[in-house]
C-alpha positions in Angstrom: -63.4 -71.2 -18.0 -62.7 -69.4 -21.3 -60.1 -67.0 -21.7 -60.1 -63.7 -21.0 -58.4 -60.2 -23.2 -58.5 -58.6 -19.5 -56.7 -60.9 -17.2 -52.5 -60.1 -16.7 -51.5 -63.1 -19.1 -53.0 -61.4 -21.9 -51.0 -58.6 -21.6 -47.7 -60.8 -20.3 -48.5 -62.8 -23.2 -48.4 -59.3 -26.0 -45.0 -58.3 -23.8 -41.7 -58.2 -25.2 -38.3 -56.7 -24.4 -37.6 -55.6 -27.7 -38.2 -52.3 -29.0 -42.1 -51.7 -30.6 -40.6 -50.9 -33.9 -38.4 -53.8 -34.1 -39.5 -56.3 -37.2 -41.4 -53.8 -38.7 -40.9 -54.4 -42.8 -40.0 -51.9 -45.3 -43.1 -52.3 -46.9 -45.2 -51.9 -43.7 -43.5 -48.9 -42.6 -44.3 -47.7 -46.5 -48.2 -48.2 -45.7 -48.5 -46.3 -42.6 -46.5 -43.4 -43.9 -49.1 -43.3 -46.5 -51.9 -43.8 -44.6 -50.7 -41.0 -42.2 -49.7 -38.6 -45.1 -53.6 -39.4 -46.6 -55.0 -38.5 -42.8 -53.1 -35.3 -42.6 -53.8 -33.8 -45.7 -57.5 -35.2 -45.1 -57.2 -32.8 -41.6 -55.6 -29.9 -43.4 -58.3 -29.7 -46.3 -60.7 -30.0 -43.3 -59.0 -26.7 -41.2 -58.6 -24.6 -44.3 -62.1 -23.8 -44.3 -61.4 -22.8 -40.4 -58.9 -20.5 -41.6 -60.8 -18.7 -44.4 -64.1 -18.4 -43.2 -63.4 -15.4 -41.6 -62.5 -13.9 -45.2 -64.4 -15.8 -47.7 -68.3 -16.3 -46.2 -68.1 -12.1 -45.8 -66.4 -11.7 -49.3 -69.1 -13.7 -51.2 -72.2 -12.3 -49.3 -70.5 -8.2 -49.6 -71.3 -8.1 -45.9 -69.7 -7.2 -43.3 -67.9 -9.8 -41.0 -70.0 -8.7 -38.4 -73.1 -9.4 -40.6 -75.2 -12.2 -38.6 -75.6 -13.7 -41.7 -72.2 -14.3 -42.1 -72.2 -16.5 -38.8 -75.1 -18.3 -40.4 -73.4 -19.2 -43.4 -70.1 -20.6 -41.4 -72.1 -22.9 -39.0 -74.4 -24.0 -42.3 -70.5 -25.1 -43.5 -69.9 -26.8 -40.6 -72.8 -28.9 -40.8 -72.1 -29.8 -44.5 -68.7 -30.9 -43.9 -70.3 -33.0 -40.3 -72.9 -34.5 -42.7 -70.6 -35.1 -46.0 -68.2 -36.7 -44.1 -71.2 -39.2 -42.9 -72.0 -40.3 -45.9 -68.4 -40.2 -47.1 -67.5 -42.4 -44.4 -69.9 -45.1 -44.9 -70.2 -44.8 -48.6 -66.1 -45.2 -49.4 -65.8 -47.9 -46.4 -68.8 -50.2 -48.2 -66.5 -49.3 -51.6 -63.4 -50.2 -49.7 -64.5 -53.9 -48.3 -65.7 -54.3 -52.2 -62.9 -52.9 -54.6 -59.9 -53.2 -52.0 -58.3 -50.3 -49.9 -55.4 -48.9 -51.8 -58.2 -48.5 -54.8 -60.5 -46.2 -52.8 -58.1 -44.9 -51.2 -57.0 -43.2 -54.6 -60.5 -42.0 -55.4 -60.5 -40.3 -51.7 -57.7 -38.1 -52.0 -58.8 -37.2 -55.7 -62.1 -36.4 -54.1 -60.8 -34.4 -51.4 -58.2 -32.9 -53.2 -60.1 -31.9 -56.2 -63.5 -30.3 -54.6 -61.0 -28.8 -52.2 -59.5 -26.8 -55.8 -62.5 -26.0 -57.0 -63.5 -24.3 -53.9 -61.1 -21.7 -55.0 -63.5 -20.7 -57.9 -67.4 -20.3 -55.9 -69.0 -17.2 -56.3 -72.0 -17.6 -54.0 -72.3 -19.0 -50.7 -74.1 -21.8 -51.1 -72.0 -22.7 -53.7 -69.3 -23.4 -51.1 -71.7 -25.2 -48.6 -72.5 -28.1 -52.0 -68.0 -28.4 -52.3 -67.7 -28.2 -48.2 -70.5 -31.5 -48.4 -68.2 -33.1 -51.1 -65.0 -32.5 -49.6 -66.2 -34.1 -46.7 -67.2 -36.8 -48.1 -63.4 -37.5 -49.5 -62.4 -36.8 -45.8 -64.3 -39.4 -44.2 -63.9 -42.3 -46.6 -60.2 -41.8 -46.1 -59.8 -42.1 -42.5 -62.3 -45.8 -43.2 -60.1 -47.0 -45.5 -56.4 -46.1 -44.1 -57.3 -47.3 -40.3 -58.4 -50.5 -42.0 -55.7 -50.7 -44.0 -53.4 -49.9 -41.7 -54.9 -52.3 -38.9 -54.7 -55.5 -41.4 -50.9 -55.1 -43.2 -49.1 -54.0 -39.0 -48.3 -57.2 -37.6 -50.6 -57.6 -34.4 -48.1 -56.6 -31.6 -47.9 -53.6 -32.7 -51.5 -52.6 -34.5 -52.1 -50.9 -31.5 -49.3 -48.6 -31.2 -49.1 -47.9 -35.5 -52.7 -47.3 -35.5 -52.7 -44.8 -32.9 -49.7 -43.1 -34.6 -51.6 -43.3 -37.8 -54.4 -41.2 -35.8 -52.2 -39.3 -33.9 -51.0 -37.4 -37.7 -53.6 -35.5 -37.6 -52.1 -33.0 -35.6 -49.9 -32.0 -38.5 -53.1 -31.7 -40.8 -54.1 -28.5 -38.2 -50.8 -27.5 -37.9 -50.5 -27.0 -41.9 -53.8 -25.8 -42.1 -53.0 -23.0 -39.4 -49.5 -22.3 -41.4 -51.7 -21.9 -44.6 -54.0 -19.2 -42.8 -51.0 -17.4 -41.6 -48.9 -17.6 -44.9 -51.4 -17.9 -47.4 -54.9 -16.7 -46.2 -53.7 -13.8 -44.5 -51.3 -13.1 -46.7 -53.1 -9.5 -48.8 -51.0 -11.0 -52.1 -53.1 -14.2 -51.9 -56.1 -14.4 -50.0 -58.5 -16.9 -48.7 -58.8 -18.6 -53.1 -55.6 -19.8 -52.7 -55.8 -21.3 -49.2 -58.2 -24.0 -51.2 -55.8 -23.5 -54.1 -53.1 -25.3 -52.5 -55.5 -28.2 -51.7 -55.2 -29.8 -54.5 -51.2 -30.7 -54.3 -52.9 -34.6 -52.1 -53.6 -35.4 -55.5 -50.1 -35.9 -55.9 -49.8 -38.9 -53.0 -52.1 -40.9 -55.5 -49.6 -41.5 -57.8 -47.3 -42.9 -55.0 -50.5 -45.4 -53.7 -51.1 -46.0 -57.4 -47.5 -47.5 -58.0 -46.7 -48.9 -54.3 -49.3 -50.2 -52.7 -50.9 -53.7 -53.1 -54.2 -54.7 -51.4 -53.7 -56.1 -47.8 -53.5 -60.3 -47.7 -56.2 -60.4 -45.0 -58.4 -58.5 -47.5 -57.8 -60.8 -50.6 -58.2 -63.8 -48.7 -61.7 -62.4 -47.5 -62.6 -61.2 -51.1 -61.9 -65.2 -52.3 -64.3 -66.8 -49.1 -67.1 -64.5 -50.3 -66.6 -65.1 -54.0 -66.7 -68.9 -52.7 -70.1 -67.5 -50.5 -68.4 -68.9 -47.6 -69.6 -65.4 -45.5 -71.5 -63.0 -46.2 -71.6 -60.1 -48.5 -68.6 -57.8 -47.9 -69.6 -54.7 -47.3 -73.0 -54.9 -46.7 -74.7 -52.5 -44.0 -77.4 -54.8 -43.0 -74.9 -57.0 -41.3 -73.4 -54.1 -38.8 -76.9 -54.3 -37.5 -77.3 -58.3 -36.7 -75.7 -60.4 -34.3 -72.4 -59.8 -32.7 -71.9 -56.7 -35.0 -75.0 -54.8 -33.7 -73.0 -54.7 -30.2 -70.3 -53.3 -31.9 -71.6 -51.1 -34.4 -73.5 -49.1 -31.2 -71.0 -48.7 -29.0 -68.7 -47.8 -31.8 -70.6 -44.9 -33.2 -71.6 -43.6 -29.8 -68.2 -43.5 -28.9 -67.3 -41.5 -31.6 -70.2 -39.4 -31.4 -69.3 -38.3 -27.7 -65.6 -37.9 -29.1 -66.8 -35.5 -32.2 -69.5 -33.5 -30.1 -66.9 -32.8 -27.3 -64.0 -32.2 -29.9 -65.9 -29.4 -31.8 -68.2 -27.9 -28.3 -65.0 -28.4 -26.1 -61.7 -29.5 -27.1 -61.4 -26.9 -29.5 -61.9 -23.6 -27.1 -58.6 -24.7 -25.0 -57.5 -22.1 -27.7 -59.4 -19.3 -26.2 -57.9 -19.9 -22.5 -54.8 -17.4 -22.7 -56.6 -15.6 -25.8 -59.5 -14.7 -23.8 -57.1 -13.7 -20.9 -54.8 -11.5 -23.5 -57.9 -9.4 -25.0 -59.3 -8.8 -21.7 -56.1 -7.3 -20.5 -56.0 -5.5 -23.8 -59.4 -3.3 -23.3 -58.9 -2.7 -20.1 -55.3 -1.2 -20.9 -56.8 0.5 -23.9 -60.4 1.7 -22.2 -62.6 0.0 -24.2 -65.3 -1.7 -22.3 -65.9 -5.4 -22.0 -69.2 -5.2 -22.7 -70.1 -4.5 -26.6 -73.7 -2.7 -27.4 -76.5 -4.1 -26.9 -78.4 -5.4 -30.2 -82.0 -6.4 -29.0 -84.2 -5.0 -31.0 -82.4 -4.2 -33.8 -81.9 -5.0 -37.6 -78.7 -6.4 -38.9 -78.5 -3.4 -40.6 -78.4 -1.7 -37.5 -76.3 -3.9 -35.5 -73.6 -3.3 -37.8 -73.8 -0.1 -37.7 -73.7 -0.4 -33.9 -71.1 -3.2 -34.1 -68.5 -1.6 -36.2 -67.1 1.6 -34.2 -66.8 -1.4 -31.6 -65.4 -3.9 -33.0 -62.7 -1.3 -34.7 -61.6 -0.2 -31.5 -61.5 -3.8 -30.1 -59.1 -4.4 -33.2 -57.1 -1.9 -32.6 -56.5 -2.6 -29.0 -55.8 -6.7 -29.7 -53.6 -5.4 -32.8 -51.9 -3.0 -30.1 -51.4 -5.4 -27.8 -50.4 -8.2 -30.2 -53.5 -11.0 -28.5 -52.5 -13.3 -31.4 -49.7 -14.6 -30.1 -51.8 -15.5 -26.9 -54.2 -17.8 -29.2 -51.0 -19.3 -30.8 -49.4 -20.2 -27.6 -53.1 -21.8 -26.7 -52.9 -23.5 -29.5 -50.0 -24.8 -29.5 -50.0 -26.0 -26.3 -53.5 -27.6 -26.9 -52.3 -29.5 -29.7 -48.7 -30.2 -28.1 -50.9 -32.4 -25.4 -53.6 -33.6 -27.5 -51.1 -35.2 -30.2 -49.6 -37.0 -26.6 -52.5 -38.3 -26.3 -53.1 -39.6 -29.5 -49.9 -41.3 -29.6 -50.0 -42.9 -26.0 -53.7 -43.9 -26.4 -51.7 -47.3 -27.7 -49.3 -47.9 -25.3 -52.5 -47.4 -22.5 -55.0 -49.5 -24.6 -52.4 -52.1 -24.6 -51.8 -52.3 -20.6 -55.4 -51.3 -19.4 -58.0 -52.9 -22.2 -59.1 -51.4 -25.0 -62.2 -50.7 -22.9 -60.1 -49.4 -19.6 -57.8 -46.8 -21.7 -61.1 -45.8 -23.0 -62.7 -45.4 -19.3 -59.4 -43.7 -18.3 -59.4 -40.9 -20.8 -63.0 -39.6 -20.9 -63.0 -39.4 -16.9 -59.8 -37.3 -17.1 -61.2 -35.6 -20.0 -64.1 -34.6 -18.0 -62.1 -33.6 -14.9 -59.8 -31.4 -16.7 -62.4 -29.6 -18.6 -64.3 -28.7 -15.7 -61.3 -27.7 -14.0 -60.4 -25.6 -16.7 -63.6 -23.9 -17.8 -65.5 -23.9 -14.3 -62.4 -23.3 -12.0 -59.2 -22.0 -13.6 -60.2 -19.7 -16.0 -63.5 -17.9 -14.0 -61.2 -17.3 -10.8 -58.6 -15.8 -13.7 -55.9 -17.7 -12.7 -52.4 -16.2 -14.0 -51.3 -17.2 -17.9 -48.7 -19.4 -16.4 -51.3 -21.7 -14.5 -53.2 -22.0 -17.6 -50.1 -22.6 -19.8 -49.3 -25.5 -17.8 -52.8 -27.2 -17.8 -53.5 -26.7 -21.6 -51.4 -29.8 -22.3 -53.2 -31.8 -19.8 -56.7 -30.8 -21.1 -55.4 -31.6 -24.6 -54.1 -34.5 -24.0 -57.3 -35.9 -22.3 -59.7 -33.9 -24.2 -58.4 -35.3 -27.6 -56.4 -38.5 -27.2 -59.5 -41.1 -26.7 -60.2 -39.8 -30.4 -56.8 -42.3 -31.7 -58.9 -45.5 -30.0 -61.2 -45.5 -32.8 -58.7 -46.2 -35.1 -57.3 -48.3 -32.6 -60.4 -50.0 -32.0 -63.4 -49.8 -34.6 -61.0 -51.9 -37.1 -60.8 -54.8 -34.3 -64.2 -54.6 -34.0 -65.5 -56.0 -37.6 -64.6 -59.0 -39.7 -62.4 -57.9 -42.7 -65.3 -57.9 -45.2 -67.2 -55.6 -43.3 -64.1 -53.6 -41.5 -64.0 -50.7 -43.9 -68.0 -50.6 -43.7 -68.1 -50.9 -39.8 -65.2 -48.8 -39.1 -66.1 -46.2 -41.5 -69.7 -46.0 -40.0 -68.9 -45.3 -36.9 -66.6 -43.3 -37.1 -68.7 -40.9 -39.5 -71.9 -42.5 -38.5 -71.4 -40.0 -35.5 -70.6 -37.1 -37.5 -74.2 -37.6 -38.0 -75.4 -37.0 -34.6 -72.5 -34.0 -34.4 -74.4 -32.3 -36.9 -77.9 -32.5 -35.2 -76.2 -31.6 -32.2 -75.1 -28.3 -33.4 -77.6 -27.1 -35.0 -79.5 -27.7 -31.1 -76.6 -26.1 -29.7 -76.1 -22.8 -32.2 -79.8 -22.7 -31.5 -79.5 -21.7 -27.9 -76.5 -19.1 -28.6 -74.4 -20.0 -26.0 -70.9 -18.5 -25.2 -68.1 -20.9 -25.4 -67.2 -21.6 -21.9 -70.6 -22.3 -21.0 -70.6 -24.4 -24.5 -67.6 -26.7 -22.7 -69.2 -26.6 -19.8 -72.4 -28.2 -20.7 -71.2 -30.8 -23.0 -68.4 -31.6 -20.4 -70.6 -34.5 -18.5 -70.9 -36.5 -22.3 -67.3 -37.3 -21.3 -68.7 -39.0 -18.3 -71.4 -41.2 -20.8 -68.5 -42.3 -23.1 -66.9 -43.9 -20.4 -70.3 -45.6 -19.4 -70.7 -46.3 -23.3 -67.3 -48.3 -23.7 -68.7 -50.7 -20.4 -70.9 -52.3 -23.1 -68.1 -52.9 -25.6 -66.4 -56.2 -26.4 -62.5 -55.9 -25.2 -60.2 -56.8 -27.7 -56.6 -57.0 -26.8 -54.6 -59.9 -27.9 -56.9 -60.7 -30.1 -56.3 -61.4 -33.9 -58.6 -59.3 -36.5 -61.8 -61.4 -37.0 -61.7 -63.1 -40.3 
């Protein structure tokens, strides 16, 4: 009978008394710093846009933020940045299994951090939409290369715990990028220019690469077997689809399909719980009624007209009332449990299976949104109730998203890991893009948005049945 990753000597056998970190080189701890530093900054130049939208779509049509055009525009700029990063991911990962990691790593950032700059400078819409494709391109093809890189130079008893970390940074990427559109966006000195401004200053972490970072010894030694043409080609996208690799290239880009569609459609409003509660409170205090005008049949022209007297005294009444600080509490509590989750997704992958910590977080995930959306928050529950289970739908919500890192690289021999990690990870920005362009189609309100994408929780955890497990394992050669 051959061994199996899920039986209790496999995870005996990866035990230890001694602390996670302990062995850990200089050099080591050196690569995942930069790797993490690369992801966050990749994060933050993905947010700013998040942050300025609201000022610089409305500025560069002369409309009105109430203009349906302007909505048009920002979901258009979400789709480039879902599709860029696609191609990014794939295209950079191929380049990384060719050139070496800490090389494309360098022409990431500068991507990233140079389109990001020049955003500062667009004068028409669609202008930003061609930079929002481009920057996402940088974006993806940096979180290919650093999980690769970081999953080949940690020492395989921890991988799983550094990689998660590694994932887990990301949180500080939407925490600057929220900072930024407090401080810098908001700020009437500066403006929404200089919230891209300031993304060029990642540049600066490629001198660092440049001068410390040597290409991982797993990665040379695959480089010489294929210059021998004892494998394959490295890099090549026609092997993710043959043998073994199909398997893995499937369940790896539906996985983080599900993970993207149900970051973007319901992760993300945890946000809105006490916000929605705050502005509700706020009318009511302030008689304004809940229900705006009615627009059918009307022009845009018109429904600004129509909109603006509304949405003015709406202002007024969330500027009385201060509903900001409701969103930031949201927030913050949604991303205090969500980067939990990140982190731990490790220490669970390593004591249930790859697979099973997998299986455990999407059904929580889809428990806790249902509970949340469906239950808590229609029977308007007080702000304390919610307060309490924000970090518990973040955590579940978001957390699975660190086991691709975790995973994808364990999934691929080293010539294709930066290729097969890359497209599946960004391969499913792919089917996040098609997916909202459905979804904006149909106009739905948030909560019913969660709501209805809730159950692709429960097909992630069916998905990951059909994945190889891959605990104790060594990278494949």
């Amino acid at each position: 009978m051959s061994p199996s990753d899920d039986s209790p000597n496999a995870a005996a056998a990866n035990a230890s008394n001694d602390p996670w970190y302990k062995g850990i080189t200089k050099y080591e701890w050196l690569v995942l710093i930069i790797a993490c530093l690369g992801w966050i900054f990749d994060v933050f130049e993905g947010q700013i846009f998040v942050a300025s939208m609201r000022d610089a779509i409305p500025s560069l049509l002369s409309l009105s933020p109430e203009h349906p055009d302007v909505s048009k525009w920002n979901d258009w700029g979400f789709a480039a940045f879902a599709f860029g990063g696609a191609l990014g991911g794939i295209f950079f990962g191929m380049l990384s299994d060719k050139i070496g990691r800490s090389r494309t790593m360098i022409f990431t950032i500068l991507f990233y951090s140079l389109f990001t700059l020049v955003q500062a400078f667009v004068t028409a819409p669609w202008q930003l939409m061609v930079l929002r494709f481009l920057v996402a391109m940088g974006v993806g093809g940096e979180w290919a290369v650093a999980s690769a890189m970081v999953a080949e130079v940690m020492p395989e008893r921890v991988r799983h715990i550094t990689s998660s970390i590694f994932h887990a940074s990301s949180v500080l990427g939407t925490l600057l990028a929220a900072a930024a559109g407090a401080y810098v966006v908001n700020n009437p000195n500066l403006g929404w220019r200089w919230g891209f401004a300031i993304g060029v200053l990642p540049a600066l972490l490629t001198l660092w690469i440049r001068w410390r970072l040597r290409e991982p010894e797993k990665w040379t030694k695959a480089q010489r077997a294929v210059e021998a043409r004892q494998t394959g080609a490295a890099g090549s996208i026609g092997d993710l689809f043959r043998g073994e690799n199909l398997r893995n290239t499937l369940v790896g880009m539906s996985l983080a399909s599900i993970g993207l569609i149900t970051f973007w459609g319901c992760h993300i409003y945890g946000k809105n719980a006490l916000l929605d509660r705050a502005q509700k409170q706020a009318l009511i205090a302030e008689g304004v009624s809940l229900t705006p005008p009615s627009k059918e049949g009307l022009s845009p022209e018109e429904i600004v007209a129509v909109m603006k007297p509304y949405n003015e005294a709406k202002g007024r009444a969330f500027s009385k009332h201060d509903t900001k600080k409701a969103e930031m509490r949201s927030m913050v509590l949604n991303t205090i449990g969500g980067g939990l989750g990140l982190v731990l997704f490790g220490w669970f992958s390593q004591r249930m299976g790859r697979k099973g910590a997998f299986i455990f977080y999407h059904l929580l995930g889809f428990v806790v949104a249902i509970l949340l959306f469906k239950v808590l928050i229609p029977s308007e529950v007080s702000s304390l109730v919610l307060a309490l289970v924000l970090p518990i739908f973040g955590f579940f919500t978001l957390g699975m998203h660190a086991g691709y890192a975790v995973y994808f690289p364990e999934l691929f021999p080293t010539r294709l890991r930066g290729t097969g990690a890359g497209f599946c990870f960004n391969g499913g920005r792919i089917l996040q893009g098609i997916a909202f362009f459905a979804i904006g189609a149909l106009g739905l309100a948030p909560a019913v948005k969660a709501v209805y994408l809730a159950p692709l929780y429960l097909l992630g955890a069916v998905v990951v049945l059909f994945g190889r497990e891959t605990r104790g394992r060594d990278l494949p050669e």
